[in-house]
C-alpha positions as a printed NumPy array, in Angstrom:
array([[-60.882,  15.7  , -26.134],
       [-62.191,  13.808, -23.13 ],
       [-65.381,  12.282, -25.071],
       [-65.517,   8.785, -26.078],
       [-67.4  ,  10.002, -29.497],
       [-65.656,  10.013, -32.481],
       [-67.487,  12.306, -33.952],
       [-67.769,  14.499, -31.064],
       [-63.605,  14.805, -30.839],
       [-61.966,  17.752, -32.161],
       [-58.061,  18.532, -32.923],
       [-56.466,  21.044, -31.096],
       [-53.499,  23.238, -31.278],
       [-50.593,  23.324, -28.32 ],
       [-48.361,  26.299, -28.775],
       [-44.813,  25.666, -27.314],
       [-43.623,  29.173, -28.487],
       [-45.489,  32.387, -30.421],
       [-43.786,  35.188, -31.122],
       [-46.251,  37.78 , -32.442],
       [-44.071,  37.494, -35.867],
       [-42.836,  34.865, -36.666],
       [-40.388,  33.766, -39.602],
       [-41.574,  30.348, -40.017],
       [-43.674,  27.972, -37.98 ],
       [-43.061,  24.97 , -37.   ],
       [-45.739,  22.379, -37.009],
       [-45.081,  19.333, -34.895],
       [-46.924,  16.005, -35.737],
       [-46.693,  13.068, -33.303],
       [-47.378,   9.337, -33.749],
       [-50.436,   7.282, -33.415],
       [-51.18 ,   3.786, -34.066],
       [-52.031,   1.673, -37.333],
       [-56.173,   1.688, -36.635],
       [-57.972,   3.118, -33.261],
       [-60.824,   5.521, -32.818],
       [-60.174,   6.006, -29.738],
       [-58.838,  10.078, -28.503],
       [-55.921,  11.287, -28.968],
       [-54.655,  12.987, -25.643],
       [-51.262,  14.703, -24.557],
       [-50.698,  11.972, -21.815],
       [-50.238,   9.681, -24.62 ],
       [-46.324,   8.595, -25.076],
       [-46.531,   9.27 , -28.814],
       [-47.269,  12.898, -28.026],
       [-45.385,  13.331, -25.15 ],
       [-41.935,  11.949, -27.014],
       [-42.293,  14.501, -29.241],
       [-42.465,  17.682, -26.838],
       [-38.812,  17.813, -26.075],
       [-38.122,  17.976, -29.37 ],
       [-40.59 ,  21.162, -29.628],
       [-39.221,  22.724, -26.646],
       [-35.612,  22.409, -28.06 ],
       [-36.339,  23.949, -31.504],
       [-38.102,  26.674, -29.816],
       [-34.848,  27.495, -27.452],
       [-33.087,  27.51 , -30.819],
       [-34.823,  29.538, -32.885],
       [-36.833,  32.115, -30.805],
       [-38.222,  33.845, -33.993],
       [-39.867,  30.731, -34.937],
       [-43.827,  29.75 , -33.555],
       [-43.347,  26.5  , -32.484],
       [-46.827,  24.437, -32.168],
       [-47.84 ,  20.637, -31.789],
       [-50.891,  19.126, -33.084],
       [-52.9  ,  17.208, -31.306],
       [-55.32 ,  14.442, -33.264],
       [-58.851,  13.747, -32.776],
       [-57.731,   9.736, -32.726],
       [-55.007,   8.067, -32.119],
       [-55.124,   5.738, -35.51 ],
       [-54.407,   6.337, -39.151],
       [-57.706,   4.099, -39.602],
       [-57.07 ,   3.283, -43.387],
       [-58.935,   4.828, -46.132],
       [-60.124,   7.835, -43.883],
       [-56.688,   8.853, -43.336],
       [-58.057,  10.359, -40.169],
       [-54.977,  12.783, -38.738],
       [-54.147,  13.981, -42.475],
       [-57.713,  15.998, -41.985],
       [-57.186,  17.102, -38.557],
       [-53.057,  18.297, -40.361],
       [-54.893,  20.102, -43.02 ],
       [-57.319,  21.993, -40.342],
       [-53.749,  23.201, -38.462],
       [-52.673,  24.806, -41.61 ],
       [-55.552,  26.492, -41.842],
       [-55.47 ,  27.959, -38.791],
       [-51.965,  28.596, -39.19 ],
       [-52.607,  30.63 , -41.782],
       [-55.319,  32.372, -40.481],
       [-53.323,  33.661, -37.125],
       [-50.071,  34.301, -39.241],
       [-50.791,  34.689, -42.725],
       [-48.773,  32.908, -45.434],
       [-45.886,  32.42 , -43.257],
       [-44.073,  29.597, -44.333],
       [-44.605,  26.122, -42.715],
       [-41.681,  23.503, -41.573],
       [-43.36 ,  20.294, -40.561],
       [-41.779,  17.774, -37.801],
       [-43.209,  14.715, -38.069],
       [-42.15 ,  11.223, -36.093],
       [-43.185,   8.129, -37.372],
       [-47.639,   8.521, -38.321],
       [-46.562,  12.268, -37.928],
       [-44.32 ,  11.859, -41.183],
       [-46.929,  10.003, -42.984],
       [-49.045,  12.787, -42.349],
       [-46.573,  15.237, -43.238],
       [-46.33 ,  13.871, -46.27 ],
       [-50.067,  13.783, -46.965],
       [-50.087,  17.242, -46.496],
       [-46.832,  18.348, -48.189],
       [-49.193,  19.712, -51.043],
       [-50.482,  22.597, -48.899],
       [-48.988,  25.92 , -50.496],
       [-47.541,  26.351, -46.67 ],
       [-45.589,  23.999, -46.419],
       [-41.978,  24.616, -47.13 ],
       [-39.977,  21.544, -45.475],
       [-40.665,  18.407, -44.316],
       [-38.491,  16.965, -41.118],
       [-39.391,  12.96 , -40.987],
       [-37.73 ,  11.401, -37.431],
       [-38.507,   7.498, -38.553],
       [-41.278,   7.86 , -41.082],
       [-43.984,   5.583, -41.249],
       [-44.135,   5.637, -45.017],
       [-45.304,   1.815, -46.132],
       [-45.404,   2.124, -49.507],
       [-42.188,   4.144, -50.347],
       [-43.934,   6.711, -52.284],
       [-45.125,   8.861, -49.884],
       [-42.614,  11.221, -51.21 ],
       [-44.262,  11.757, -54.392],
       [-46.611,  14.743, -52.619],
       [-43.355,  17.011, -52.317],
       [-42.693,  19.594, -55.123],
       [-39.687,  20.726, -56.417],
       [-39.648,  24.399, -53.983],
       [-39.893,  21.805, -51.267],
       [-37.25 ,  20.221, -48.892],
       [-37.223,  16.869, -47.312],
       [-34.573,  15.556, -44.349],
       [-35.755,  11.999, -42.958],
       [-33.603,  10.743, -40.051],
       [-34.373,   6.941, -39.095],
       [-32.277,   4.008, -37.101],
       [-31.201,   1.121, -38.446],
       [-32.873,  -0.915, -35.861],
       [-36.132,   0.317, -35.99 ],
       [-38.925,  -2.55 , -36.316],
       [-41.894,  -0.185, -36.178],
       [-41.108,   1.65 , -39.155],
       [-39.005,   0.692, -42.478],
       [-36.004,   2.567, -42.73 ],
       [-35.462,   0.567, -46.09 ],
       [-39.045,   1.946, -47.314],
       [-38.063,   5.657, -46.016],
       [-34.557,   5.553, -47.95 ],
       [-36.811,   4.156, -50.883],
       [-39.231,   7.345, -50.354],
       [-35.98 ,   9.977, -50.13 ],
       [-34.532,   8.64 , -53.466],
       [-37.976,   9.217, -55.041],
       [-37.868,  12.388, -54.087],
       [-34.181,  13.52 , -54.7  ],
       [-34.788,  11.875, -58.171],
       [-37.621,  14.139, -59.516],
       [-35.489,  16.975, -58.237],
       [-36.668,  17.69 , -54.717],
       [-33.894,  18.773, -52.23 ],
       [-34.005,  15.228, -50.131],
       [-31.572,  13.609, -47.857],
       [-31.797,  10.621, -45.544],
       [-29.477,  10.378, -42.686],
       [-28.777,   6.779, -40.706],
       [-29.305,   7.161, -36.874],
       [-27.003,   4.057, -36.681],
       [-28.476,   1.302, -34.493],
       [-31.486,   2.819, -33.431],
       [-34.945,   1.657, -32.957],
       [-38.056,   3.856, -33.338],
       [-38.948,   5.296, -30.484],
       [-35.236,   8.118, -30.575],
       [-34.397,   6.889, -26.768],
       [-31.277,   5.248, -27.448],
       [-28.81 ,   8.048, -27.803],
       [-32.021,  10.133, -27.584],
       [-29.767,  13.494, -27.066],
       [-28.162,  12.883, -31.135],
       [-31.602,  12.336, -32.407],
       [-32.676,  15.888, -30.731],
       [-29.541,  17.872, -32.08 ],
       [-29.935,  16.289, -35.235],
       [-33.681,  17.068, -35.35 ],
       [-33.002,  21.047, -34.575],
       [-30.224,  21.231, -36.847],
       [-32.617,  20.102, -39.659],
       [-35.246,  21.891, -38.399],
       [-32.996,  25.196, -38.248],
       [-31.679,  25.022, -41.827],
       [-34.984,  24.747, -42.963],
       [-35.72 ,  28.193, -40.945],
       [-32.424,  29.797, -42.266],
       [-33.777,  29.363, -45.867],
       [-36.848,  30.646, -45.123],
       [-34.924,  33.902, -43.25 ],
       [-32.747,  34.265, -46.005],
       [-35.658,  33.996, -48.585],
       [-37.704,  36.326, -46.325],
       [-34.409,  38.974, -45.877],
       [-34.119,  39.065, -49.598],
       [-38.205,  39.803, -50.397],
       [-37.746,  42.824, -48.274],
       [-34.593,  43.827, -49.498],
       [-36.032,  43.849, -53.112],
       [-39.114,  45.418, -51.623],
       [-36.827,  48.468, -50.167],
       [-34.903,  48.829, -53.733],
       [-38.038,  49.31 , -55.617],
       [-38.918,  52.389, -53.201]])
């Protein structure tokens, strides 16, 4: 990740916790900026914001792989949508080390816009948005009906629209998806003030997501047992 070549840059894949089989994973997408080419690197504050939030859903649910994305750039660059391929790549791999275990994706501010972009994969099972970058207030419209959506944003944020986010939720609830929004009161983007709410909040979310998927798991082998 150290070379100043775009095209020489590859994602990469940080694992904060692997158990050998795990009930869900969680994918965790950090932010970026609007347009740059430039690497992506763990030093950066966008990334490193987001790994307490990694390391706390891991202490919470230990039968849950728990793994952050790194970007080949730092920008959403436009048209090329450039971290929605380097999302799509982590699924893959996902899938290839675990199988089709289902996927919960974390996302914080270009992370939730490219959660979204990806919500189509056949992984994915929830979507967790901490102050979604979502312009248009339709990035919702990805998310199917099996699919769950929980977007937590401040009030104060002047990054991100929290009135665009709410806008994207509502789509979402009203085509039948399972989608709430929750106000982080006066908060601005960047989950420091009262940074401790944001992170229980965020693993609450997080861990009802993974309790579906248990249940949902418990039950497939229960039927599986009864037809024996």
């Amino acid at each position: 990740m150290s070379s100043d070549t775009p095209g020489a840059m590859r994602p990469a894949l940080h694992w904060t916790q692997t158990p050998p089989a795990p009930t869900a994973v969680v994918l965790v997408l950090h932010g970026g900026k609007v347009a740059s080419t430039a690497p992506a690197e763990t030093s950066q504050l966008s990334a490193a914001r987001l790994r307490p939030f990694a390391r706390a859903v891991a202490k919470k649910m230990p039968d849950a792989a728990v793994v952050m994305l790194q970007y080949r750039m730092r920008g959403w660059n436009g048209a090329d949508r450039s971290p929605v391929a380097d999302a799509r790549w982590a699924l893959d791999e996902i899938r290839t080390r675990f199988g089709d275990t289902r996927v919960i994706v974390l996302g914080h501010s270009m992370g939730g816009r490219t959660a979204a972009a990806v919500a189509d994969d056949p992984s994915v099972d929830s979507i967790v948005a901490l102050a979604p970058w979502w312009p248009d207030g339709t990035e919702s419209d990805t998310l199917s009906t099996r699919q769950h959506l929980m977007v937590l944003h401040g009030r104060m944020d002047r990054w991100t629209s929290p009135r665009l986010s709410l806008q994207a939720t509502v789509r979402a609830a009203d085509r039948g998806v399972d989608a709430r929004w929750v106000s982080m009161g006066p908060a601005g983007h960047f989950m420091l003030m009262r940074s401790w709410v944001w992170t229980r909040r965020t693993v609450a979310a997080v861990g009802a997501a993974f309790a579906r998927i248990a249940s949902a798991h418990d039950d497939d082998n229960a039927r599986q047992e009864n037809r024996r």
